[in-house]
ZANU-973735 format. One line per 3 residues: number of its first residue (from 1); their letters; for each residue x, y, z of C-alpha. Coordinates in nm, 2 decimals. Example, Ala and Ser with C-alpha at 12.3 -4.5 7.8 and 13.67 -1.06 7.14 Angstrom:
<sites>
1> as> 1.23 -0.45 0.78; 1.37 -0.11 0.71 $
</sites>
This chain:
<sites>
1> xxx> 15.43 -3.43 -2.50; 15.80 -3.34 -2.58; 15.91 -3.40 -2.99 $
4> xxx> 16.30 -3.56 -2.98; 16.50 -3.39 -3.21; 16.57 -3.67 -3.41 $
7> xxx> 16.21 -3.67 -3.47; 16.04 -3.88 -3.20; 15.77 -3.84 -2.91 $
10> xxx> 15.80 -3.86 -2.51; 15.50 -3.83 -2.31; 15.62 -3.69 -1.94 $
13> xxx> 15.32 -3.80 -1.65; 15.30 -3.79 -1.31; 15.15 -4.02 -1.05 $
16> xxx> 15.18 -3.92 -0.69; 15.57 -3.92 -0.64; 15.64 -4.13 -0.98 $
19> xxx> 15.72 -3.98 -1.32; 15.62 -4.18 -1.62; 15.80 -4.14 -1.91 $
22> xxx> 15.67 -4.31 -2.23; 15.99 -4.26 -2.50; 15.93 -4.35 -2.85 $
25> xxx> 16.25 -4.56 -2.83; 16.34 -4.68 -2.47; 15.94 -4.77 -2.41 $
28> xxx> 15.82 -4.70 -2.09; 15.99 -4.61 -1.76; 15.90 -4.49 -1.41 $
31> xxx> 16.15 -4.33 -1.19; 16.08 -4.14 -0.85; 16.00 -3.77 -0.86 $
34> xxx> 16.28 -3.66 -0.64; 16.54 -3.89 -0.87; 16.43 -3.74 -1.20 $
37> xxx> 16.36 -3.30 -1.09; 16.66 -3.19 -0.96; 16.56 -2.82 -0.93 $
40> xxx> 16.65 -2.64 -1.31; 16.76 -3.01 -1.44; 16.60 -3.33 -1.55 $
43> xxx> 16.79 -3.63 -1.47; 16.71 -3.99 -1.72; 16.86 -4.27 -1.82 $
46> xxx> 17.21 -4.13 -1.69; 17.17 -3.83 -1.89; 17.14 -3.47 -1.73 $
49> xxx> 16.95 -3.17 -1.91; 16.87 -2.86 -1.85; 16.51 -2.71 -1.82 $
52> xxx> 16.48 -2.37 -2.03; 16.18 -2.22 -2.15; 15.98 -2.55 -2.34 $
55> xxx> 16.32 -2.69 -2.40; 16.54 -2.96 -2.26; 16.89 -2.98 -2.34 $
58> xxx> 17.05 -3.32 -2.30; 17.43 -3.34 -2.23; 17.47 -3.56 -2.49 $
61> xxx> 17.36 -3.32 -2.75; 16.96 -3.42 -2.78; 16.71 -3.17 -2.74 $
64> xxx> 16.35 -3.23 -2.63; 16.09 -2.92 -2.73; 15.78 -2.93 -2.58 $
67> xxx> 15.48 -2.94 -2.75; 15.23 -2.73 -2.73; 14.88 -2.71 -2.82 $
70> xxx> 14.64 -2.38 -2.83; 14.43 -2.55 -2.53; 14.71 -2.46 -2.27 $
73> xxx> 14.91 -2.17 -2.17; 15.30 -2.17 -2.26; 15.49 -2.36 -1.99 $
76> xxx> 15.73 -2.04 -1.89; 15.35 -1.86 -1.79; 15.25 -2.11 -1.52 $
79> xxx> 15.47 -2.29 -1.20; 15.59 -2.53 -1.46; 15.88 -2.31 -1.52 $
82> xxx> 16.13 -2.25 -1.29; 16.17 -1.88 -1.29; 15.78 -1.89 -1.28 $
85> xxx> 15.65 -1.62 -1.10; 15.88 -1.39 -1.28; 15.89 -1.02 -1.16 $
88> xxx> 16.22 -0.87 -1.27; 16.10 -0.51 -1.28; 15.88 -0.36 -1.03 $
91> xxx> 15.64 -0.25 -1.32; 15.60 -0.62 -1.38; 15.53 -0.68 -1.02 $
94> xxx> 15.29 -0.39 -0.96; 15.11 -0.45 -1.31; 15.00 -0.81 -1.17 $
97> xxx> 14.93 -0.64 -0.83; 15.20 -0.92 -0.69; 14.97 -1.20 -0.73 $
100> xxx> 14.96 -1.52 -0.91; 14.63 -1.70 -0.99; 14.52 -2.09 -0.91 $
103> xxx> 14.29 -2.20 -1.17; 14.17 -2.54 -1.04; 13.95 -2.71 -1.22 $
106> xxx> 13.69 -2.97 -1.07; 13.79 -3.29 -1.11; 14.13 -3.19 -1.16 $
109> xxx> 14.26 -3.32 -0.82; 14.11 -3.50 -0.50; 14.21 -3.48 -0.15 $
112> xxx> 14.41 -3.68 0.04; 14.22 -3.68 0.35; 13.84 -3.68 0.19 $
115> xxx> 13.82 -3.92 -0.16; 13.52 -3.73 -0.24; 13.56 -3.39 -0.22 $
118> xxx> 13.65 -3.17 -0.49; 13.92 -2.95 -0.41; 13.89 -2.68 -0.71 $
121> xxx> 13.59 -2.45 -0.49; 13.80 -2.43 -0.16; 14.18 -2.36 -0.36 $
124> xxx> 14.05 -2.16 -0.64; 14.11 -1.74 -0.68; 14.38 -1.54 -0.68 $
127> xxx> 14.69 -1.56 -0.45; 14.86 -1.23 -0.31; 15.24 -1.24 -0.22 $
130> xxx> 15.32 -1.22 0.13; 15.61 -1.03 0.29; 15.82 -1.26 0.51 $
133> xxx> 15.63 -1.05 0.86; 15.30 -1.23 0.61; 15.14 -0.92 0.50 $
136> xxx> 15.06 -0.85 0.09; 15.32 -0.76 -0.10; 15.08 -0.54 -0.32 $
139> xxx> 14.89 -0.23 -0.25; 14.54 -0.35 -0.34; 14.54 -0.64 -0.09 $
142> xxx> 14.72 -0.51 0.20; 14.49 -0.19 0.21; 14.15 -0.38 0.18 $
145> xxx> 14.21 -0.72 0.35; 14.00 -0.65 0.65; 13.73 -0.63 0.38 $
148> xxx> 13.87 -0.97 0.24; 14.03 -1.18 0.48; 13.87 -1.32 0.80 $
151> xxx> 14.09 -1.15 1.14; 14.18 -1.45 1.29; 14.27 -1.63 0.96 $
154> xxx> 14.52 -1.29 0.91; 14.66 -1.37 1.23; 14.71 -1.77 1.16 $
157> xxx> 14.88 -1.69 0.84; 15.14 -1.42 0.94; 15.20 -1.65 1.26 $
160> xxx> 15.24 -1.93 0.99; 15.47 -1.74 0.79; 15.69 -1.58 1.05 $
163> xxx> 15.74 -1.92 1.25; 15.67 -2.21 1.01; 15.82 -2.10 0.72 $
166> xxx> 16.19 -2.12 0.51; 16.35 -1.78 0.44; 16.41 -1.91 0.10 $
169> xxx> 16.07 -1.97 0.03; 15.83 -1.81 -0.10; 15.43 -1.75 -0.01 $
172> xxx> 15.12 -1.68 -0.19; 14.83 -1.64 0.06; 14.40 -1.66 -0.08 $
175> xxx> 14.18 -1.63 0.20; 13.89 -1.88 0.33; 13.59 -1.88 0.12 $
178> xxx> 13.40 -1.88 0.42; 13.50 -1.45 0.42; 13.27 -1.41 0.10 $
181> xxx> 13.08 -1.72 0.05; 12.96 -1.80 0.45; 13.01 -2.12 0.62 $
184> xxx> 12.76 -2.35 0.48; 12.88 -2.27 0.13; 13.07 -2.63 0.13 $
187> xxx> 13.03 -2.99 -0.10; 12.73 -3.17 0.01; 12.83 -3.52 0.15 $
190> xxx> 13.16 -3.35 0.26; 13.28 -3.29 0.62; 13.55 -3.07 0.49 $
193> xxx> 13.51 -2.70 0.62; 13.53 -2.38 0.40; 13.72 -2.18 0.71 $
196> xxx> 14.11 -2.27 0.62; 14.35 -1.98 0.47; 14.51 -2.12 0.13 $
199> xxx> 14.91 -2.11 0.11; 15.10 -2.14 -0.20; 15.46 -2.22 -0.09 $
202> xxx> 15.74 -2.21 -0.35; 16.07 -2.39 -0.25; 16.34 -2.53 -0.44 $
205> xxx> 16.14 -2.52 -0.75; 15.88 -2.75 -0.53; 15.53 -2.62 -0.50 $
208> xxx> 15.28 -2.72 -0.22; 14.94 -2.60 -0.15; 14.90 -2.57 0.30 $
211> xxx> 14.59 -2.52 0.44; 14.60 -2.33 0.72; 14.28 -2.42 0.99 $
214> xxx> 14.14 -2.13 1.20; 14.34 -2.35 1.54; 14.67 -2.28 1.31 $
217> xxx> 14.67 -2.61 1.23; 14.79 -2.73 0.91; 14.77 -2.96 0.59 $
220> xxx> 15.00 -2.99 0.34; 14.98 -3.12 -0.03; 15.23 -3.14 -0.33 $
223> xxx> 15.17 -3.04 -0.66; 15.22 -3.23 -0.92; 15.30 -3.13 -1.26 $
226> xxx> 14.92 -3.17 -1.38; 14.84 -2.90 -1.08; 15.12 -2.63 -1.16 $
229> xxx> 15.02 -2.60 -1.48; 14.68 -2.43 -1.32; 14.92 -2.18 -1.16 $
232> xxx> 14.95 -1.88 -1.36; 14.94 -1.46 -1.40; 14.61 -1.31 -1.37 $
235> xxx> 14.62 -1.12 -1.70; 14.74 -1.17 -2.05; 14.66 -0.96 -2.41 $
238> xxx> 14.65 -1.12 -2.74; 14.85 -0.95 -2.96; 14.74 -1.19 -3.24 $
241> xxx> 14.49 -1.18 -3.49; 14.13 -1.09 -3.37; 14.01 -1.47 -3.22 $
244> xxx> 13.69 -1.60 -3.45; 13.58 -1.74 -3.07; 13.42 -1.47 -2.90 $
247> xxx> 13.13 -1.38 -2.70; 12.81 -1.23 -2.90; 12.77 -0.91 -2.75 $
250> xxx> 12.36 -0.81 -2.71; 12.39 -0.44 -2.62; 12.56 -0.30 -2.95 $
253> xxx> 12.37 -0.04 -3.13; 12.15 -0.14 -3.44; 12.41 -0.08 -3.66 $
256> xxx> 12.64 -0.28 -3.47; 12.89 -0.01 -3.52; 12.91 0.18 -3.13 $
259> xxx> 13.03 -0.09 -2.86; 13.00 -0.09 -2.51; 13.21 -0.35 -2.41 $
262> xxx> 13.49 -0.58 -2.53; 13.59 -0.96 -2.61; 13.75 -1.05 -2.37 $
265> xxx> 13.81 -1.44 -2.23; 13.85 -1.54 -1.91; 14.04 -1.85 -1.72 $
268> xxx> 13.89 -1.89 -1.36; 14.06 -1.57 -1.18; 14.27 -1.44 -1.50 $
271> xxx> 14.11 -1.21 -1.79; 14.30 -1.21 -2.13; 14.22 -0.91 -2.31 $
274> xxx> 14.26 -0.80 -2.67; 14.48 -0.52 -2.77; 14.84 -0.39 -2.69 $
277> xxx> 14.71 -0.14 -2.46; 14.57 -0.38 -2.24; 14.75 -0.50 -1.90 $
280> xxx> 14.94 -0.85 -1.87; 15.22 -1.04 -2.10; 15.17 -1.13 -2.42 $
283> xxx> 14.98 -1.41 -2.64; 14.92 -1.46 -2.98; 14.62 -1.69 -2.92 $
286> xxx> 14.38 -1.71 -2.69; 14.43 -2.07 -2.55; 14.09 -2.28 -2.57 $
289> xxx> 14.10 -2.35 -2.16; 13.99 -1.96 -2.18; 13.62 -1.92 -2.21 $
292> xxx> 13.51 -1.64 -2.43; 13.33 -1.36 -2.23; 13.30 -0.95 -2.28 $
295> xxx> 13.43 -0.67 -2.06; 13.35 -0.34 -1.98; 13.60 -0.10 -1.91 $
298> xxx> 13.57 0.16 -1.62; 13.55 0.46 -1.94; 13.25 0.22 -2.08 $
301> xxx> 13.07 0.15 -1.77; 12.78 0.45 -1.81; 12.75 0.40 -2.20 $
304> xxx> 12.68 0.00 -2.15; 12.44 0.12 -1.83; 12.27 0.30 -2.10 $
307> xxx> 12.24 0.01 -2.35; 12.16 -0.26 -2.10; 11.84 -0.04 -2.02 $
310> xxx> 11.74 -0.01 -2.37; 11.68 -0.39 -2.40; 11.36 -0.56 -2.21 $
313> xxx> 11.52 -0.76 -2.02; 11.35 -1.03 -1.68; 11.60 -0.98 -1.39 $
316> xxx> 11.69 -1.20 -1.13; 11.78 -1.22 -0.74; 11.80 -1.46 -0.52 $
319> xxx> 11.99 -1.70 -0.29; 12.27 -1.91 -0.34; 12.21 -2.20 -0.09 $
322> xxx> 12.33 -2.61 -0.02; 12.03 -2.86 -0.08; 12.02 -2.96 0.26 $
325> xxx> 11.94 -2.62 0.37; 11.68 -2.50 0.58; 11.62 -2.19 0.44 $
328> xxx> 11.43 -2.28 0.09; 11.27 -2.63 -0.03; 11.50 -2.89 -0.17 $
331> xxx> 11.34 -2.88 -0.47; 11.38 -2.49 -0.51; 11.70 -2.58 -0.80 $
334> xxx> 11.41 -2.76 -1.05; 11.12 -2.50 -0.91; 11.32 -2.23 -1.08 $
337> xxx> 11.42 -2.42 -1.40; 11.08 -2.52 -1.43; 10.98 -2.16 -1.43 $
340> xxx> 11.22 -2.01 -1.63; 11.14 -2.23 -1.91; 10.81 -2.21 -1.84 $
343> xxx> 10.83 -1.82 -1.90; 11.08 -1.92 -2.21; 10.83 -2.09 -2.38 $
346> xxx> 10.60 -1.76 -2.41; 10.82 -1.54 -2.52; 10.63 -1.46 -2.87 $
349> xxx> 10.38 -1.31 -2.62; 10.58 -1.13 -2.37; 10.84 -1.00 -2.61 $
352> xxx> 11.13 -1.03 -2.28; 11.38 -1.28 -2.48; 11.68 -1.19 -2.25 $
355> xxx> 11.74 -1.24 -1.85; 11.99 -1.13 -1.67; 12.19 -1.23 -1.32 $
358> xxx> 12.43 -1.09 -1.12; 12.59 -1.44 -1.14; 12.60 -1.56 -0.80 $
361> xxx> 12.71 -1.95 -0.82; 12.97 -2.07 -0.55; 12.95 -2.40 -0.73 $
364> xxx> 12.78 -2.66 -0.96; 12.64 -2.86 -0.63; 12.46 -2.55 -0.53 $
367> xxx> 12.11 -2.46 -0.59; 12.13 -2.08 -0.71; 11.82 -1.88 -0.80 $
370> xxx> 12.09 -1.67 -1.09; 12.20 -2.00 -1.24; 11.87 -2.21 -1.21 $
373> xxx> 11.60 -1.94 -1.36; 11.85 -1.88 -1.63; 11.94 -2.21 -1.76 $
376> xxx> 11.59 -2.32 -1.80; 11.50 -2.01 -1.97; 11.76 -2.04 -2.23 $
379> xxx> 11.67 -2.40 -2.29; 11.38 -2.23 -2.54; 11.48 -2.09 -2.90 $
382> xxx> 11.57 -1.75 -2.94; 11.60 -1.68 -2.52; 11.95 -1.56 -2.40 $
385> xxx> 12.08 -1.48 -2.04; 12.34 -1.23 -1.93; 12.54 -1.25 -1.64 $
388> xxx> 12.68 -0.97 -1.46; 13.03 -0.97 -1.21; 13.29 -0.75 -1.09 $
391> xxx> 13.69 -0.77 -1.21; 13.80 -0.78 -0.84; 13.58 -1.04 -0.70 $
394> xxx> 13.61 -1.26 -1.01; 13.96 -1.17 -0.95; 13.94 -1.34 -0.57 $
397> xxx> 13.69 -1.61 -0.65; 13.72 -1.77 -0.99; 13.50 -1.98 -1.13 $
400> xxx> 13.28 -1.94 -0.84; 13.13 -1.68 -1.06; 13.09 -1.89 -1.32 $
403> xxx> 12.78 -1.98 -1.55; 12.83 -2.25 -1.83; 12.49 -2.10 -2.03 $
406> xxx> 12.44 -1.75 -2.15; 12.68 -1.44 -2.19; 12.92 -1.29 -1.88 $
409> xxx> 12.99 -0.95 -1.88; 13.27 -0.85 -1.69; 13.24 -0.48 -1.52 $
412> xxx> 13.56 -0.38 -1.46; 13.62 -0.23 -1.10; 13.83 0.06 -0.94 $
415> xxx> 14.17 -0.08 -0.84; 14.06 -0.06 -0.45; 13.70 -0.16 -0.49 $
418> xxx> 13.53 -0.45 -0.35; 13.20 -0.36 -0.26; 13.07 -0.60 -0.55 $
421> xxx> 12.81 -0.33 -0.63; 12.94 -0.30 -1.00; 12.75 -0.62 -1.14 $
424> xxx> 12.39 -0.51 -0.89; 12.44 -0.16 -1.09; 12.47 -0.38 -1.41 $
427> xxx> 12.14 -0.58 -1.25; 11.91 -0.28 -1.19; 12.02 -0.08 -1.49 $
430> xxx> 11.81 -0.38 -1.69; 11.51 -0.34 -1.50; 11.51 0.04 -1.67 $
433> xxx> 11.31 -0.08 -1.94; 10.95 -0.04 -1.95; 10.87 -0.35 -2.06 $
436> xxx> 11.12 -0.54 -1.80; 10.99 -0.74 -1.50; 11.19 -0.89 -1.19 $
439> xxx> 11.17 -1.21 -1.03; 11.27 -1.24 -0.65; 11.31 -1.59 -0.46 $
442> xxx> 11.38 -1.64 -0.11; 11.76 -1.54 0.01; 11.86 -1.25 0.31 $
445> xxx> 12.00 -0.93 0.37; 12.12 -0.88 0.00; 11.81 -0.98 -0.20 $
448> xxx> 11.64 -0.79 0.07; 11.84 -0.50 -0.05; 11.73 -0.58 -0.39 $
451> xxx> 11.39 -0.60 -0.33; 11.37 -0.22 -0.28; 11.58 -0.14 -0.57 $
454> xxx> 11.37 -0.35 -0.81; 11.04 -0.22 -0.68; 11.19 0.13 -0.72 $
457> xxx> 11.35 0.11 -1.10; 11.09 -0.19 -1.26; 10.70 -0.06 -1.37 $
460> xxx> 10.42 -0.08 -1.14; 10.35 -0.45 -1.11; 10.65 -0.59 -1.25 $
463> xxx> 10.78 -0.74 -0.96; 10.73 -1.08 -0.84; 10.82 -1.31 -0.58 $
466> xxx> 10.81 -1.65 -0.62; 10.73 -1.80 -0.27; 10.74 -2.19 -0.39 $
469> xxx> 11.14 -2.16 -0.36; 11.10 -2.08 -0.01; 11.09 -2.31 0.31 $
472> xxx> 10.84 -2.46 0.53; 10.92 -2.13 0.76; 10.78 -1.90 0.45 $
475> xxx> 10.97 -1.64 0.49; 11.28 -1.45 0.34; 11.43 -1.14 0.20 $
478> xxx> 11.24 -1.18 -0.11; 10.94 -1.18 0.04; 10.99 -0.84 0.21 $
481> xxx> 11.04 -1.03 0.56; 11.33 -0.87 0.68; 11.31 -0.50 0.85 $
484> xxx> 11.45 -0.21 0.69; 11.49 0.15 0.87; 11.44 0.47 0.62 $
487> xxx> 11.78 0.50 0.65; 11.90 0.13 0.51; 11.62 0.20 0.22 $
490> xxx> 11.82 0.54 0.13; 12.11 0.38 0.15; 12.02 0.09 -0.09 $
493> xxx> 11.96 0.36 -0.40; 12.26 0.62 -0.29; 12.44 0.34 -0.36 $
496> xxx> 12.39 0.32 -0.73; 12.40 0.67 -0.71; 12.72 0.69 -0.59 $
499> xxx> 12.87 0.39 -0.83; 12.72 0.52 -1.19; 12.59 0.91 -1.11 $
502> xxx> 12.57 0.99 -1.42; 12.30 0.68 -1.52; 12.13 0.65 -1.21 $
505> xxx> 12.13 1.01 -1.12; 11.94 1.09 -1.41; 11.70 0.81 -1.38 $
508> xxx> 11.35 0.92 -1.28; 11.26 0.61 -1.05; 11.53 0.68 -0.83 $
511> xxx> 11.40 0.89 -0.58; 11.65 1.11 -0.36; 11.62 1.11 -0.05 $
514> xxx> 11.47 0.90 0.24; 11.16 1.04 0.21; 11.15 1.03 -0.13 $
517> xxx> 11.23 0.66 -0.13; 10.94 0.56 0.10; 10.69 0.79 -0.08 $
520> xxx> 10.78 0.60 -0.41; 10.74 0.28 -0.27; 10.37 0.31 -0.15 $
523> xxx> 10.27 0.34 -0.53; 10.48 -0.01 -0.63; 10.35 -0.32 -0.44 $
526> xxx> 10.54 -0.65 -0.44; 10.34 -0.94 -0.59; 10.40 -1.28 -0.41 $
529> xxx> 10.29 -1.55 -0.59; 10.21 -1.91 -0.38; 10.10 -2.19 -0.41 $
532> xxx> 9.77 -2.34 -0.22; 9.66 -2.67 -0.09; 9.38 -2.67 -0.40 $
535> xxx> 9.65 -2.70 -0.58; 9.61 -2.33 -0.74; 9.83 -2.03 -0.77 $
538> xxx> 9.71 -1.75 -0.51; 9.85 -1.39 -0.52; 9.86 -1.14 -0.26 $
541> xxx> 10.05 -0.79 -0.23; 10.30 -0.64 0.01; 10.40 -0.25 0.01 $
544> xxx> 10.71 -0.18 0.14; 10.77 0.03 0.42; 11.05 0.17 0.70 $
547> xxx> 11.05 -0.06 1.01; 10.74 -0.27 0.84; 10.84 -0.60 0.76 $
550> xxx> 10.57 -0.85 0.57; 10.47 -1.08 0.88; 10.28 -1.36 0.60 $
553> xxx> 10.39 -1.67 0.60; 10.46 -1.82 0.23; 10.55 -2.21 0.29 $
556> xxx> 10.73 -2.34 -0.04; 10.62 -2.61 -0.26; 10.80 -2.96 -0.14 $
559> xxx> 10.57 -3.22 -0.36; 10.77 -3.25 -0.67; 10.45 -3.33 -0.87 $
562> xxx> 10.32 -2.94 -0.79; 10.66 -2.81 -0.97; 10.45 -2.83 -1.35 $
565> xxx> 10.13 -2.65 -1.23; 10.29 -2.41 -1.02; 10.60 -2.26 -1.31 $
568> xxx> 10.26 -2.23 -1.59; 10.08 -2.09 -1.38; 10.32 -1.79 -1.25 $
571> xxx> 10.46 -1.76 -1.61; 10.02 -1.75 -1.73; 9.98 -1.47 -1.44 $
574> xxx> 10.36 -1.29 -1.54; 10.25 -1.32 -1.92; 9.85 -1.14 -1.83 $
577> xxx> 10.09 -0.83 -1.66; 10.33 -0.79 -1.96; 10.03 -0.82 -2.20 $
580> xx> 9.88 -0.50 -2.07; 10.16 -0.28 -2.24 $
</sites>
């Protein structure tokens, strides 16, 4: 919406190549695209203006002032303006690490090629500037993106670049999601692959998103004014008044008076901060498209450690998987609601009225043990969830981190860090409560990694598996299935010891030491709960040892009608465990 300055309204719209332009006195018009943006100018009706800030100025005197609305960001902050990205100083430059962020939203734009696939999961994250040989512009991607970036998708884009590509233009490169995410991390009912390199190319004021395919081939798609406006910086600081629309923060003191985090909001890959020593250009609102979360500074980190394991807390790990998979049942997304609201609805008698994730999502399609557990939970009065991520990998990802029930709280990470170990810290540290209890279901390597952690930092019989989540195969990480050398188990804790040192290295459940580890472990069985053909809950126990992985098979439940039995019954035999303190 642009206000005239004699006092009227034009709405500007884009379909495909055609502007619409709806003018409170010449009606409604449609030109082509191409006619109407001639790079800084507008051209309509015969009339030329030029495009400055959120201001068009007519050459017959008329100005039209954008209007805008506390939902959006300013125009001159996103690719609607032309001098967007702006980096006149190197400060600038180096103080958004060279990178603009893509903040698609789904629903917000449909491929060409596929009618019904979503395009937000495969384009969102972060973009890094490439050098015209294609390598980072900026320090903190160049040096880490063999920890980022798939090798042969490196090689497609710089050949991309070096041959393909304008000298005149510039390119912003975010790489495959199948690096972090895997390759069956896709839509369902979508042949569209997960493995092409995502290209941001600026020319001429003209923005186009090219997919590059692992073959180097490539597709191309414009832009259109909708789109740009989800282009923007990845960090902004209200300088305004403190923002009534924050997050509740559940790991203050009593007195509410010593925090150990911040409000902070958050826009798919870019944070907006409070304060004037924060990073990023200036606001004095936080626009409503930014969802209100709270973040942890690197100087907070060991104080909120601290806090998180003062409150009882159930925490959560498990797999992040497509419907269709064959590594859990299909029904593993309502298993885990059921359950968690199951456990929800006992709260008065288990006193644990917060869970907590390390927010793994991908997307909404997905079945995900974090998300699922979780939302059921909080479906009950006075229940609250947590959910735990990492600045950088937020910063890459977007709202594949995303949960839309519960609290986030962002753990900011070193500038070179992407391990992702920041949020599991975050995890265990609520397990160091002695009235907090764990649920595992199915997953691999990394809940497997979990498994030994939890068993090491929760109580004596306080950790469960959940084996009607898994497959007709019966076996996963959760379930202690995978081997593990003495080594990998030492491993597992000196990593928390080497990310907080000053929490976990004081902790008495973390043992130092390989032998140590394995001498701990014998003491702390895992309990795996199942479900029979006499349609009753059975338990057994598994002890965790080097080179000893659990060779029983636990099939999952796939009659929906065994769901309700199965989540009262593991919440009844949870509940009998936490009644014992």
């Amino acid at each position: 919406m642009w206000k005239h300055s004699s006092g009227g309204e034009i709405e500007i719209s884009e379909d495909k190549d055609i502007v619409k332009i709806k003018h409170y006195v010449t009606g409604d018009s449609k030109v082509p695209a191409a006619s109407f943006y001639r790079g800084t100018q507008v051209v309509f009706f015969g009339f030329t203006g030029n495009v400055e800030d959120d201001v068009i100025s007519w050459n017959n005197g008329v100005k039209w002032v954008k209007v805008i609305t506390d939902h959006d960001l300013p125009n001159i902050y996103t690719a609607m303006h032309q001098s967007f990205p702006d980096w006149t100083t190197d400060k600038m430059g180096e103080e958004d690490n060279w990178s603009i962020c893509f903040n698609i939203k789904p629903g917000d734009m449909q491929l060409q090629d596929a009618p019904q696939t979503d395009a937000s999961y495969f384009w969102e994250g972060t973009y890094f500037w490439l050098t015209v040989e294609g390598v980072p512009k900026g320090t903190k991607w160049c040096s880490k993106i063999a920890e980022i970036a798939d090798q042969n998708g490196t090689k497609q884009v710089e050949a991309y670049v070096k041959t393909k590509m304008n000298n005149k233009a510039r390119a912003f490169w975010s790489p495959a999601k199948i690096r972090r995410w895997g390759k069956d991390t896709v839509m369902p009912d979508s042949d569209k692959k997960n493995d092409s390199e995502n290209l941001l190319i600026l020319e001429d004021g003209i923005w186009n998103l090219v997919e590059v395919a692992p073959d180097g081939n490539t597709t191309e798609y414009k832009l259109g004014a909708d789109i740009r406006q989800r282009i923007t910086y990845p960090f902004f600081k209200c300088i305004g008044p403190v923002p009534a629309r924050m997050a509740a923060d559940v790991y203050s003191d009593e007195n509410g008076i010593n925090k150990y985090s911040e409000p902070a909001w958050i826009n798919g890959s870019t944070v907006l901060r409070q304060g004037l020593n924060c990073p990023g250009r200036e606001l004095v609102y936080v626009p409503k498209i930014f969802k209100p979360i709270r973040y942890v500074p690197l100087t907070l980190r060991s104080a909120c450690l601290i806090a998180i394991s003062k409150v009882p807390t159930c925490a959560l790990t498990g797999a992040t998987l497509m419907p269709t998979t064959q590594f859990a049942s299909p029904l593993s997304k309502k298993i885990a609601e059921a359950v968690g609201e199951e456990f929800g609805k006992k709260v008065e008698t288990h006193g644990v009225y917060l869970m907590s994730s390390a927010s793994m999502r991908g997307h909404d399609k997905l079945m995900s043990a974090d998300h699922d557990f979780t939302c059921g939970f909080c479906k009950n009065p006075g229940c609250q969830a947590v959910h735990f991520k990492g600045s950088n990998i937020v910063a890459l990802h977007g709202e594949a981190w995303e949960m839309k029930h519960g609290i986030s709280y962002m753990f900011e990470e070193e500038f070179l860090d992407f391990s992702n170990h920041a949020k599991e810290a975050a995890l265990m540290a609520s397990l160091c409560n002695e009235r907090s209890v764990s649920f595992l279901a199915n997953g691999g390597p990394t809940v497997a990694i979990n498994l030994s952690r939890m068993l090491l930092l929760c109580g004596k019989n306080r950790v469960f598996t959940l084996t009607g989540l898994h497959s007709k195969g019966g076996k996963s990480g959760a379930s202690g299935a995978f081997p593990a050398s003495k080594e990998k188990l030492e491993s597992a804790v000196d990593a928390l010891l080497n990310l907080s040192p000053t929490f976990f290295g004081s902790n008495k459940n973390v043992p130092k030491g390989g032998d140590a580890v394995v001498a701990a472990l014998v003491s702390k069985p895992l309990r795996l709960l199942s479900w029979d053909e006499s349609k009753r809950l059975t338990e057994t126990e598994y002890t965790l040892k080097p080179d000893s992985p659990n060779q029983d098979v636990y099939p999952g439940i796939f009659d929906e009608k065994a769901i309700c039995g199965y989540a009262t019954q593991c919440s009844d035999e949870i509940c009998k465990e936490l009644a014992k303190m």
